[in-house]
C-alpha positions in Angstrom: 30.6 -56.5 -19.7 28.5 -54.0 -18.0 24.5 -54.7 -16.8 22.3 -52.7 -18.1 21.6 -51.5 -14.2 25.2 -50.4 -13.8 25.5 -49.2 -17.2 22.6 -46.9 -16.0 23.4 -46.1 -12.9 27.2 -44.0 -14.1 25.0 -42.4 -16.6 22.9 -41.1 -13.7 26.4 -40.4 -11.9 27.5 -38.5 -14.7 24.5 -36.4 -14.9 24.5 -35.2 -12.2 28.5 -34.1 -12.0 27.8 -32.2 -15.0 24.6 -30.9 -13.4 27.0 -29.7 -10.1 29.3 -28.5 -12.6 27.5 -26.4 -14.5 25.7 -25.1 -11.2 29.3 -24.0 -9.6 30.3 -22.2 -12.9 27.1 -19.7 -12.5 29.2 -16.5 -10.5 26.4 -15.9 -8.6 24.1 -18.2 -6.0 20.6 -17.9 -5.1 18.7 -18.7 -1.3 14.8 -19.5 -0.8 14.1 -17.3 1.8 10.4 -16.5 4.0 9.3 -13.7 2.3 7.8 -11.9 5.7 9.8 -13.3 8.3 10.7 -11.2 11.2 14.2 -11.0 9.6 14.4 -8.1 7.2 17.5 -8.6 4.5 19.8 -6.0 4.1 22.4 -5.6 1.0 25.2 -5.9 3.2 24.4 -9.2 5.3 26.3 -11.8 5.4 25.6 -14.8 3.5 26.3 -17.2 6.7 22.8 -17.5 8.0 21.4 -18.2 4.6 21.4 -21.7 3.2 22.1 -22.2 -0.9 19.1 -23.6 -2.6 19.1 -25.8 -5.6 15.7 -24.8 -6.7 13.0 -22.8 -5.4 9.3 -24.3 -4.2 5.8 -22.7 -3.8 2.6 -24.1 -3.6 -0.9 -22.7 -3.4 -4.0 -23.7 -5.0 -6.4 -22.3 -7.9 -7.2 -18.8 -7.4 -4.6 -17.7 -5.0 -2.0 -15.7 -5.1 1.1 -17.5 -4.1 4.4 -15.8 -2.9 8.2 -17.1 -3.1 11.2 -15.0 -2.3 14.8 -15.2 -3.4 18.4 -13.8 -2.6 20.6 -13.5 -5.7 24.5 -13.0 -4.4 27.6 -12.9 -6.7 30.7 -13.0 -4.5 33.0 -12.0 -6.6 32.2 -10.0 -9.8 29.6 -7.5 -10.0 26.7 -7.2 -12.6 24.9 -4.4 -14.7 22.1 -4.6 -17.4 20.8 -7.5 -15.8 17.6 -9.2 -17.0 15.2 -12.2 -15.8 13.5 -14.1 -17.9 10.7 -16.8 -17.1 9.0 -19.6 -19.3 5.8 -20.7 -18.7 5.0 -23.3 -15.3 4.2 -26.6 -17.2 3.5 -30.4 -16.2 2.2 -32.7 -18.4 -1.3 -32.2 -18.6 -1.0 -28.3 -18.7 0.4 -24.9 -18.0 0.4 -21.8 -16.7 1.3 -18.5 -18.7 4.5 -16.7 -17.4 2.7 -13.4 -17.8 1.1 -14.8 -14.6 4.2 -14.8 -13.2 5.2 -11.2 -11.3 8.9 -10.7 -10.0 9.6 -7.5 -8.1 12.8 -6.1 -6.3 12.7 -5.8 -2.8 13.5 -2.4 -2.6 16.0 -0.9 0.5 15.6 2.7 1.0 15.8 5.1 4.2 12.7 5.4 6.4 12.4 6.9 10.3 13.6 4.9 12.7 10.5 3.8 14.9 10.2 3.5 18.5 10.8 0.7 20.4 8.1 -1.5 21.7 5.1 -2.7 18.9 2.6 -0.2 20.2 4.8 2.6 19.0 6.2 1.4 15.8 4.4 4.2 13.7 6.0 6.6 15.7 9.4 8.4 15.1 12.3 7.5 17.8 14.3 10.5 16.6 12.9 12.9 14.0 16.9 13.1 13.0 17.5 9.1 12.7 17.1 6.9 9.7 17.8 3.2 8.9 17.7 1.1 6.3 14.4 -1.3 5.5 13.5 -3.5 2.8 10.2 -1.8 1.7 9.0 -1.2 -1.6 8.7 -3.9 -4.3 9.4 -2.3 -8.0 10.3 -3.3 -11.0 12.4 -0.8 -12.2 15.0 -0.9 -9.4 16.1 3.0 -10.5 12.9 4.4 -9.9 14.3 5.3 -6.2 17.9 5.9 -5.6 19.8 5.9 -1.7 22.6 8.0 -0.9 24.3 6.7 2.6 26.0 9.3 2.7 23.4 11.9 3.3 20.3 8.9 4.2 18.4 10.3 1.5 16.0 9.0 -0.9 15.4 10.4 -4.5 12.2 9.1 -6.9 11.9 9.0 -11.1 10.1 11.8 -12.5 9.1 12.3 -15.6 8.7 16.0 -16.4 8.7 14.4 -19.9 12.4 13.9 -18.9 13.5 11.8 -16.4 14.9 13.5 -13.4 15.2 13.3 -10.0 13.7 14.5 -6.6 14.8 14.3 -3.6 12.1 13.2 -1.2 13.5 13.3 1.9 13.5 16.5 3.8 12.9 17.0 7.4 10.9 19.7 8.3 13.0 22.8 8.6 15.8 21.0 7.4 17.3 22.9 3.9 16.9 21.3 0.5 20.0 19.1 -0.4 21.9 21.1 -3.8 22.1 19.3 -7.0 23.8 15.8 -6.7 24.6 12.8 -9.0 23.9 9.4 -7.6 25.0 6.3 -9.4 21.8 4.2 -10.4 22.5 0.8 -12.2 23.7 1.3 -15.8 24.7 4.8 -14.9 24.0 8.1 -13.0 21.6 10.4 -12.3 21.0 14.0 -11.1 19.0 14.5 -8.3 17.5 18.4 -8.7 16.8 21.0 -6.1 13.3 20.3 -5.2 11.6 24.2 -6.2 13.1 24.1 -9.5 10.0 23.4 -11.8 6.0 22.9 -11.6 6.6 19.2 -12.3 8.2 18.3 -9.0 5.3 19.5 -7.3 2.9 17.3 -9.1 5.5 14.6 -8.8 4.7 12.3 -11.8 6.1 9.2 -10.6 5.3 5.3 -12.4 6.8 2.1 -12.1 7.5 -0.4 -14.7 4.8 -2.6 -16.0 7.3 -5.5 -15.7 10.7 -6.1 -14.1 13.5 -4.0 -16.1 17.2 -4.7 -15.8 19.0 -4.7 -12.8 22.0 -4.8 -11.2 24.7 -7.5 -8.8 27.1 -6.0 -6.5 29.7 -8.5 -5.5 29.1 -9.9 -1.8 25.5 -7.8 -1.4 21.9 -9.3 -1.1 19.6 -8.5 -4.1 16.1 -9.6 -2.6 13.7 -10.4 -5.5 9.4 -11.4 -4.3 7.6 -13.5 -7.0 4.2 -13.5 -7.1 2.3 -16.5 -9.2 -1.2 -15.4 -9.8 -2.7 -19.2 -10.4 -5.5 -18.8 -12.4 -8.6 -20.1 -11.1 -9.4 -23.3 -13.6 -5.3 -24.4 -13.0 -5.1 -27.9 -12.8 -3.5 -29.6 -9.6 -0.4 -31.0 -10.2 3.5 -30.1 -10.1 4.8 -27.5 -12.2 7.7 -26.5 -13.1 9.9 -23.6 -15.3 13.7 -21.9 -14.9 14.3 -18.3 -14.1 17.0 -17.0 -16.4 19.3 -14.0 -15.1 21.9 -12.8 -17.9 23.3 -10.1 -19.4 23.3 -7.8 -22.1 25.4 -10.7 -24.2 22.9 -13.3 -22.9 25.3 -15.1 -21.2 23.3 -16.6 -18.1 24.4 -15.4 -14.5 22.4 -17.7 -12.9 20.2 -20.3 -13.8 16.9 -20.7 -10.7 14.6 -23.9 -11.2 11.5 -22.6 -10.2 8.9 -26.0 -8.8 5.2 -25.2 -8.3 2.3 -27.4 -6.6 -1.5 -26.4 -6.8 -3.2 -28.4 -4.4 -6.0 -30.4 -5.5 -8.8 -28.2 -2.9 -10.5 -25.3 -3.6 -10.0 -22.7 -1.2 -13.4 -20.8 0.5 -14.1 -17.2 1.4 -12.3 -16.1 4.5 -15.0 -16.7 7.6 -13.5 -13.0 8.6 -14.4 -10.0 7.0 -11.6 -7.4 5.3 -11.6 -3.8 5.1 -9.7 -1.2 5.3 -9.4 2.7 6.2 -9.3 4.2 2.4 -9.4 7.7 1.3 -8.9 7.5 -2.3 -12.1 10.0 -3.8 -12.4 11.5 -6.7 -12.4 14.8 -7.3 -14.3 17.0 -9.7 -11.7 17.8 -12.1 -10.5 14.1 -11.9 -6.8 15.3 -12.2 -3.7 13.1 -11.8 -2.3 14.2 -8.0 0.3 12.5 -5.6 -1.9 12.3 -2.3 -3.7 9.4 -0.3 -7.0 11.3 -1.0 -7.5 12.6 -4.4 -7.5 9.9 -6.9 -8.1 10.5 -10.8 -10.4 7.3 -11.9 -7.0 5.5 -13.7 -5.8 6.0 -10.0 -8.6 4.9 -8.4 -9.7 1.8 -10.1 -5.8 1.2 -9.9 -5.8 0.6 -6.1 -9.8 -0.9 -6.0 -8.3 -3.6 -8.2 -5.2 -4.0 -6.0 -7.3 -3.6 -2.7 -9.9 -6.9 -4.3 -6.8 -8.9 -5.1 -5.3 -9.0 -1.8 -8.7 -10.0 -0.6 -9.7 -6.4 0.7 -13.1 -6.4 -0.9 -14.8 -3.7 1.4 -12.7 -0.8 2.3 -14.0 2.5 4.0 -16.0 5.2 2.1 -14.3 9.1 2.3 -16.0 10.2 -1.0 -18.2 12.9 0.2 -22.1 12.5 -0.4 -23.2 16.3 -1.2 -22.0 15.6 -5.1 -24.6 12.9 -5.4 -23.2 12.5 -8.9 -19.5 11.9 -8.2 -20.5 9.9 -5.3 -22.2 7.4 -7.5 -19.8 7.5 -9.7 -17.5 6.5 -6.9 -19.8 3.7 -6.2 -20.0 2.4 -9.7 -16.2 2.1 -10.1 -16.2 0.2 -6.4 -19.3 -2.3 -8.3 -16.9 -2.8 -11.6 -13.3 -3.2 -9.9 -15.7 -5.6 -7.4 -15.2 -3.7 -3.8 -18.4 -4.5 -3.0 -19.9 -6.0 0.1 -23.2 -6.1 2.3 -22.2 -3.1 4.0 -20.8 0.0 2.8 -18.4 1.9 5.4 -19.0 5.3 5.0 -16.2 7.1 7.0 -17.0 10.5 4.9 -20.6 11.2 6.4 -20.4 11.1 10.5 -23.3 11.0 13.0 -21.3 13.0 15.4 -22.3 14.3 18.1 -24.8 17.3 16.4 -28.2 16.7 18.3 -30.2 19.4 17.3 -33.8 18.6 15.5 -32.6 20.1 12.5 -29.0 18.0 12.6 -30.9 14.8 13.3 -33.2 15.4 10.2 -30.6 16.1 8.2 -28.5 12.9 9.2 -32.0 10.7 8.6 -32.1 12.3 5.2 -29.2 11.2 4.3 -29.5 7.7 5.9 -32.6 7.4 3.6 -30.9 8.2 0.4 -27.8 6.2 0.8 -30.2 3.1 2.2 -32.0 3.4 -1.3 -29.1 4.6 -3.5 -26.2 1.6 -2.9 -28.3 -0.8 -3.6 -28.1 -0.3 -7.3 -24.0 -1.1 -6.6 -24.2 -4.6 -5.0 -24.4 -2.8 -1.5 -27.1 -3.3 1.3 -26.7 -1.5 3.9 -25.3 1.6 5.0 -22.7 1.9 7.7 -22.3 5.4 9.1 -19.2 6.5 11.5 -19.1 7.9 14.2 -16.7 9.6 16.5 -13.2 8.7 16.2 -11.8 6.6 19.0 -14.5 8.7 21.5 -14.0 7.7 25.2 -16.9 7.7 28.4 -18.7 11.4 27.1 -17.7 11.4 23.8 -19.9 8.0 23.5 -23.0 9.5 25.3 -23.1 12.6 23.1 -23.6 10.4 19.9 -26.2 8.0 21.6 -29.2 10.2 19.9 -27.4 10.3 16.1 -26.8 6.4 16.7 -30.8 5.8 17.6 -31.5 8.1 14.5 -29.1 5.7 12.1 -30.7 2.8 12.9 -34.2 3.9 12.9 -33.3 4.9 9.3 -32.1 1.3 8.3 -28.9 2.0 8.8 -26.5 0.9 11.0 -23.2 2.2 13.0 -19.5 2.4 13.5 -16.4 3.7 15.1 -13.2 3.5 16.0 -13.1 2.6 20.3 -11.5 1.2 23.4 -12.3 -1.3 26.0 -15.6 0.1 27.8 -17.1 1.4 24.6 -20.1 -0.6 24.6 -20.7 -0.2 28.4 -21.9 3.2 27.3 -23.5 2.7 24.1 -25.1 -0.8 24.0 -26.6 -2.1 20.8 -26.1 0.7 19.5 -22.8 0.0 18.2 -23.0 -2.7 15.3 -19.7 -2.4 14.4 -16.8 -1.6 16.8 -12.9 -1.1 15.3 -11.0 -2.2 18.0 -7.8 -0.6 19.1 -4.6 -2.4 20.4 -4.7 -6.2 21.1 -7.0 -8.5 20.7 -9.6 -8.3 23.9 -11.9 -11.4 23.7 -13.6 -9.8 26.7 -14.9 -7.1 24.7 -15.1 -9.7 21.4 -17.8 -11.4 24.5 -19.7 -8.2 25.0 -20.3 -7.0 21.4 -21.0 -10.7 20.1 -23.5 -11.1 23.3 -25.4 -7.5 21.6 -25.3 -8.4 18.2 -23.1 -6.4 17.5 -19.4 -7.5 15.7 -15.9 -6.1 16.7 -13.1 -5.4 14.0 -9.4 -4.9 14.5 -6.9 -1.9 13.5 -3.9 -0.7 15.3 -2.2 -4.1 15.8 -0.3 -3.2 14.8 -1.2 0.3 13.2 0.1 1.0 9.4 3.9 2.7 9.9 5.6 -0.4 11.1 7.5 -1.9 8.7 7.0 -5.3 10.4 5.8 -8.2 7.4 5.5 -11.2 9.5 3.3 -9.1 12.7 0.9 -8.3 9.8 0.0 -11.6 8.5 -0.4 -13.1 12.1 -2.1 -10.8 13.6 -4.5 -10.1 11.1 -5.0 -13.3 9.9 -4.5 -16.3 11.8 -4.4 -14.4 15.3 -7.6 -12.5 14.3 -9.8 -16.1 13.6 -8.1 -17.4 17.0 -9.3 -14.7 19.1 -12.9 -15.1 17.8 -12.9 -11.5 16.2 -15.1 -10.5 13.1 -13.1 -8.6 10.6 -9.9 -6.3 10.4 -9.7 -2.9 9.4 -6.3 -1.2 9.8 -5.7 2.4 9.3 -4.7 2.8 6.7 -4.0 1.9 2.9 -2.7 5.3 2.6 -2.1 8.6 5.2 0.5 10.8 4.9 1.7 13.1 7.6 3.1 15.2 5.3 4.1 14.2 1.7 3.0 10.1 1.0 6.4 9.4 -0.4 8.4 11.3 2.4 8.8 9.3 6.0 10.6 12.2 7.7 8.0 15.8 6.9 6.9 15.1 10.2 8.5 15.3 14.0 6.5 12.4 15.9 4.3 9.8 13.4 5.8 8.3 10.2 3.8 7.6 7.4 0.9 5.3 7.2 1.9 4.1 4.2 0.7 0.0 3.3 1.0 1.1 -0.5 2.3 4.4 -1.9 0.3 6.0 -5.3 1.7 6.5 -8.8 0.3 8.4 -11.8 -1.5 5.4 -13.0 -1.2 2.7 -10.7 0.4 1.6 -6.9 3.8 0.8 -5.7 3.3 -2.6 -3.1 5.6 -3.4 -0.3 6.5 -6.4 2.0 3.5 -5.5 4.8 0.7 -5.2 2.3 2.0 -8.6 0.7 2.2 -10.2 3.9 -1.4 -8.5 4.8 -2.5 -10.2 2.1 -0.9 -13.3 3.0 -2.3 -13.2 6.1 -6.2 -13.2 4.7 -5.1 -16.4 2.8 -3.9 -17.8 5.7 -7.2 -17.5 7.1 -9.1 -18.9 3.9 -7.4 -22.1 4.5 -8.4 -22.8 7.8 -11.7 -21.7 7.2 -11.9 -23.8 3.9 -10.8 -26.7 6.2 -13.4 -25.5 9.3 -16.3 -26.1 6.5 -15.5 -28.8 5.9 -15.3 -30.6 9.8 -18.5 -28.3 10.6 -20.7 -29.7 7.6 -23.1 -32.2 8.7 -23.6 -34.1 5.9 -19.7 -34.3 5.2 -18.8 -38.5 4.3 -15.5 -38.3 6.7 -14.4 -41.2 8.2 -14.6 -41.0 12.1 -10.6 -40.9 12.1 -10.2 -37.8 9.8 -12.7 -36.2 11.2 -11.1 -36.7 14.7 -7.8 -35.7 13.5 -9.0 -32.4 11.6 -10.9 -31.4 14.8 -7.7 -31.9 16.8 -5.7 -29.8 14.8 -8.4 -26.9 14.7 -8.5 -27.0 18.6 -4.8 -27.3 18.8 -4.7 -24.0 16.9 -7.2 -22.7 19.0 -5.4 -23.3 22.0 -1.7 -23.0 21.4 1.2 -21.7 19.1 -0.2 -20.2 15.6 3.4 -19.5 14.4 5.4 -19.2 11.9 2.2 -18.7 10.1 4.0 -20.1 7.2 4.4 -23.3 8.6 1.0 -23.2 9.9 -0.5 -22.9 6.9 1.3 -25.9 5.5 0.1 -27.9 8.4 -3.4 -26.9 7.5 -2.8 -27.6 4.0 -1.7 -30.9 4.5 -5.0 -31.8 6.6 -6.6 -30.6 4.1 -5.0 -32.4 1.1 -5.8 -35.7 3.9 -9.1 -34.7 3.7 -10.1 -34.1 -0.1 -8.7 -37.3 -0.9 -10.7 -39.1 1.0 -13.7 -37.5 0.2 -12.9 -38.0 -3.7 -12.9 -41.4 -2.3 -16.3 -41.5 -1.0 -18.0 -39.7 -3.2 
């Protein structure tokens, strides 16, 4: 006769052979990968340096936008019609709706080949060479389709029909003929590119929500999920599946999905977050393709995407002569909540116009704005100045800079190492280019004054991982202020096409849509990157309040780890942050404890 313990322990046995059995009869395996790691994952790679998962774990806390990435890989059998389907993330005490739950495709499509060296990743090596990079993140994986044989790209428009354009012409290069393209579930047309009025307004969407996809036996399908946890999400362990089948609903694969929202609340970033941004609107607030002119669906569009990756105060290019449409600007930037102390207004310069009559004018206008933002949530204005002016250049400005700030404003530009040797205090607010100087962090912090960062690397490179560190943790670590990258959006030619022009590609973090914005891997891992630095300024608070009930211990181990981050490695960020979480998880408990 049988104990109860033994009797137990082969129904556990049994379990879990039927649970490895019914894993090994799914035709298709899943890997947790880094979802902006330095390793970018083509279709084609081998499976080799990829480890099988059994389920896939994030964790975040309340409020934060938490990333996981997976590779789907049938071996043998290829799928179409493909769906995924998600329940709600539950524990015992609550849950978390699956609407909250976003799941893109990592996109692979032809871009320019960049040269080497990081400095010069936004420029062309070749204007004739193209490779492959894991880019945009859609959900409906036939909005672009990739021809290898001619390295082209073609985009979804829909003229009301669907057809399809093909985007990517060199300059003086002729337009490819009519083509068909196999997209998954079945083929397309790809149309000369003069043939009708609706190419040229190119009325391109995505998918509100991941559509049906494809599997190609032995090739990589990348997939980024991004849980938005709500901010009153209890902490605790969640869990759900992620169901891939087909059209007969017969499941390909089967992906436990585990979840842990830390029991800490995370603070504002210490740094502050903006960004180069064009969008305006025009008069005639018409739909158009550009990084410039936005209608207001397309503009509140990317102010709501630009808040939610933590980008709350991003540059100003709406002109100020149309003192209506500028505050009507301002008022969408107050309801999407892109709102800040200062206002960065890129579209009215000082310059270097020194006449009586140019200095009036620019303390007019000072005056107005000063009085005018303030109904918005805004406090002060900032006003620009030369871009990335060297030794004269600086001096001409000098008397327009003096004129700002005897207005109650305040100024910035774009600059190099030396810039405040010639203009002093009267620099408030210096965008640093290239690497991180902390010699020039020294001389603007000793004035006053606070230095930003932007080309480090400049918007172009299609580099994930070298935009979360070094605009998040590598920003706090070099004692600088804020980063403000150029740019959300900037064409060269046409914002979808990479190759219109012979030495720059795109500066392209996002790419616009008719009535909303297409992400990719760097503005995720941008985003990351602030979060990154949230955590370990939620845990510098924390060590730096003096009325904090810390044991001498914790408190001397937090310390230790700040100054260890301080002083030495800050990557993988990933794994940084999860050494930071864990001090802080340390720390919250035992000030539940106390208190």
């Amino acid at each position: 006769m049988r104990t109860p313990c033994c009797h137990s322990s082969i129904i556990l046995i049994l379990a879990l052979l039927l649970q490895s059995e019914a894993k090994a009869a799914y035709p298709a395996n899943f890997y947790q990968i880094d979802p902006f790691s330095d390793f970018p994952i083509l279709a084609d790679q081998g499976s080799e340096n990829f480890k099988i998962s059994d389920s896939i774990y994030a964790e975040g806390c309340a409020g934060e936008r938490i990333h996981v990435s997976i590779i789907v890989r049938p071996e043998t059998q290829s799928f179409q019609g493909l769906k995924m389907d998600i329940g709600p993330l539950k524990n015992a005490a609550s849950e978390i709706n699956e609407k909250l739950v976003d799941t893109r495709i990592v996109k692979i499509w032809y871009q320019s080949k960049p040269m080497p060296g990081r400095k010069n990743y936004h420029r062309r090596a070749d204007p004739r060479e193209r490779i492959l990079i894991p880019e945009l993140l859609l959900h409906d994986e036939s909005l672009v389709l990739v021809d290898k044989s001619s390295q082209h790209n073609s985009v979804k428009l829909h003229c009301p029909a669907v057809k399809y354009k093909n985007i990517s012409i060199e300059l003086g290069e002729e337009q490819i003929r009519t083509t068909s393209l196999r997209f998954p579930g079945g083929n397309a047309t790809v149309e000369p590119n003069s043939e009708s009025q609706c190419f040229d307004e190119f009325p391109v969407r995505d998918l509100a929500n991941l559509s049906q996809f494809e599997l190609i036996a032995g090739e990589n399908k990348q997939f980024l999920i991004t849980i938005a946890a709500p901010e009153d999400a209890v902490p605790g362990e969640y869990q759900t599946n992620l169901r891939v089948s087909d059209a007969s609903e017969k499941t390909i694969i089967l992906i436990p999905l585990k979840l842990k929202i830390f029991d800490f609340k995370l603070e504002k970033s210490s740094l502050s977050y903006s960004i180069y941004y064009r969008g305006q609107l025009p008069a005639d607030d018409k739909v158009k393709i550009s990084s410039d002119k936005k209608s207001e669906t397309q503009l509140t569009a990317e102010l709501k995407d630009l808040v939610s990756h933590g980008v709350t105060n991003p540059t100003v290019y709406q002109k100020i002569d149309d003192k209506t449409l500028f505050e009507r600007y301002l008022r969408l930037r107050q309801i999407t909540g892109a709102v800040g102390s200062e206002l960065f207004i890129v579209s009215r310069q000082s310059g270097p116009e020194n006449t009586e009559v140019a200095l009036a004018g620019l303390e007019a206008d000072v005056l107005w704005l000063k009085k005018v933002i303030t109904n918005y949530g805004f406090t002060v204005p900032y006003i620009y100045g030369k871009d990335e002016a060297h030794d004269d250049g600086i001096d001409q400005q000098l008397a327009s800079w003096k004129m700002v700030q005897q207005a109650g404003g305040k100024n910035f530009s774009s600059g190099y190492q030396g810039h405040f040797e010639r203009s002093g205090s009267l620099t408030d607010l210096l965008i640093f280019h290239g690497d991180n100087d902390t010699q020039e962090r020294d001389k603007a912090h000793s004035l006053g004054s606070k230095i930003f960062s932007y080309h480090n690397p400049q918007v172009g490179a299609d580099i994930p991982q070298l935009f979360r560190l070094n605009y998040g943790l590598q920003l706090w670590k070099n004692g600088f202020d804020g980063a403000m990258p150029y740019a959300y959006q900037h064409p060269e030619g046409f914002i979808w096409n990479d190759f219109d022009d012979a030495i720059y590609k795109d500066h392209a973090l996002t790419y616009p849509t008719v009535d909303g914005v297409i992400s990719t891997l760097s503005w995720e891992a941008f985003g990351a990157g602030i979060d990154d630095v949230r955590y370990v300024s939620t845990l510098e608070s924390i060590v730096n309040n003096e009325n904090s009930s810390l044991s001498a211990p914790v408190l001397k181990e937090a310390n230790e780890l700040l100054n260890a981050l301080r002083s030495g490695s800050i990557t993988p960020p990933a794994e940084i942050r999860r050494n930071i979480a864990q001090m802080l998880l340390k720390v919250h408990e035992e000030l539940k404890s106390t208190n």
